[in-house]
Phi, psi and omega in degrees: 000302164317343200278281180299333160313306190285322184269350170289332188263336157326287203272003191239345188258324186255332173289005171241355155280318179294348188275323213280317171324280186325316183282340177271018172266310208265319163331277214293304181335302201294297185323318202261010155258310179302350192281309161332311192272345168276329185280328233267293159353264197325313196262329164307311221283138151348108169294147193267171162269177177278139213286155204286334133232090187313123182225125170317331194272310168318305197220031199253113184087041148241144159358144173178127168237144178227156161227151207174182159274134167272105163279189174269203196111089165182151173270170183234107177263134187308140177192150167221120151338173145299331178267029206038049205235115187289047201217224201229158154296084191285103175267084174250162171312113163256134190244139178237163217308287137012343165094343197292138179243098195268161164262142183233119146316094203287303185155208186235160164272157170259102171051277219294354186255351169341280199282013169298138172260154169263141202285148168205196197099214183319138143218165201219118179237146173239142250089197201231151180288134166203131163266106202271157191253082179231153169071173219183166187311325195275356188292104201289182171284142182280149227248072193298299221289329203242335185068032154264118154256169177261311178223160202265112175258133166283305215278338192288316180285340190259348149317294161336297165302308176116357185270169169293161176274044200248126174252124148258123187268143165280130184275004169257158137352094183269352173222186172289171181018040143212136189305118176293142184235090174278166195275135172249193142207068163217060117261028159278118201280114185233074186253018211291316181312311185286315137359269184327282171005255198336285213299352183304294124045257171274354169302318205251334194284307233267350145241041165251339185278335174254356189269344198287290217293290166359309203288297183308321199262007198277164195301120177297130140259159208253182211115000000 
């Protein structure tokens, strides 16, 4: 009888743990979808002039148009496309009409166009603010001698540059032969769903496994 006390109590403390899992999983579903659906909102929205000091917490994927100079100058960051296509991220110094000097995401190049120059001077740019979530311990270091990055570091490129620490991605083309890469979101990861699964999932094997043990420990009669 104690036997059975203890796997009933076990086996009843982990299917309400494996359950509770699923259901905070599908809470965070529900959540990183209206969340999605306020940025998607948000990178859509009427572009602003640009806010006097841009806070991540605030203003991060909102809407903006400048006018200004593409100065010369810029980095390159390593990318691959979606269509697997290999080259670089044109980050250059924008100065707007207001004197203010920012960084601007032209878009991307392919390889072979690195050592190319790019038209730069007057532009009128629409795009979005973004402080991007990129590199990790494993991310190398740029490649100062070649003018390669890995990830786009806001403090790292406007050190460079001379600029605020402020990013606008275009949502357009600003030259020929370079691809507008606009901020969307998808990368941003919404796997909450697949999560629930699993714990259901194992919810359902860890009470089939305890209703088993349960059935094997039950009292033999004799006879």
């Amino acid at each position: 009888m104690r036997r059975l006390i203890f796997l009933s109590l076990v086996g009843g403390l982990g299917l309400a743990a494996l359950v509770s899992l699923g259901v905070w999983q599908i809470q965070r579903l529900a959540w990183k979808g209206e969340l999605l659906q306020t940025i998607e909102t948000r990178i859509a929205a009427a572009p602003v002039a640009l806010p006097d000091a841009p806070s991540e917490t605030t203003d991060r994927y909102r809407a903006v148009r400048v006018n200004g100079q593409i100065e010369p100058g810029e980095l390159h960051v390593f990318w691959v496309t979606k269509a697997a296509e290999t080259g670089y991220r044109v980050i250059a110094p924008f100065v707007t009409e207001d004197g203010r000097r920012v960084l601007l995401d032209r878009g991307f190049i392919p390889s072979a166009a690195k050592a190319e120059d790019r038209p730069i001077g007057g532009a009128t740019v629409t795009g979005n603010l973004l402080w991007p979530d990129e590199g990790d311990w494993t991310t190398p270091e740029p490649d100062t001698a070649a003018n390669i990055l890995y990830a786009r570091d806001i403090a790292y490129m406007s050190d460079k540059l001379g600029t605020e620490p402020v990013l606008i991605v275009a949502r357009d083309s600003t030259a020929a032969g370079i691809s507008a890469q606009p901020v969307t979101t998808a990368g941003i990861q919404n796997n909450h769903l697949q999560y629930a699964i699993t714990w259901f999932s194992l919810a359902l094997i860890w009470a089939a496994m305890t209703t088993y043990f349960l059935w094997r420990s039950r009292p033999k009669s004799e006879g």
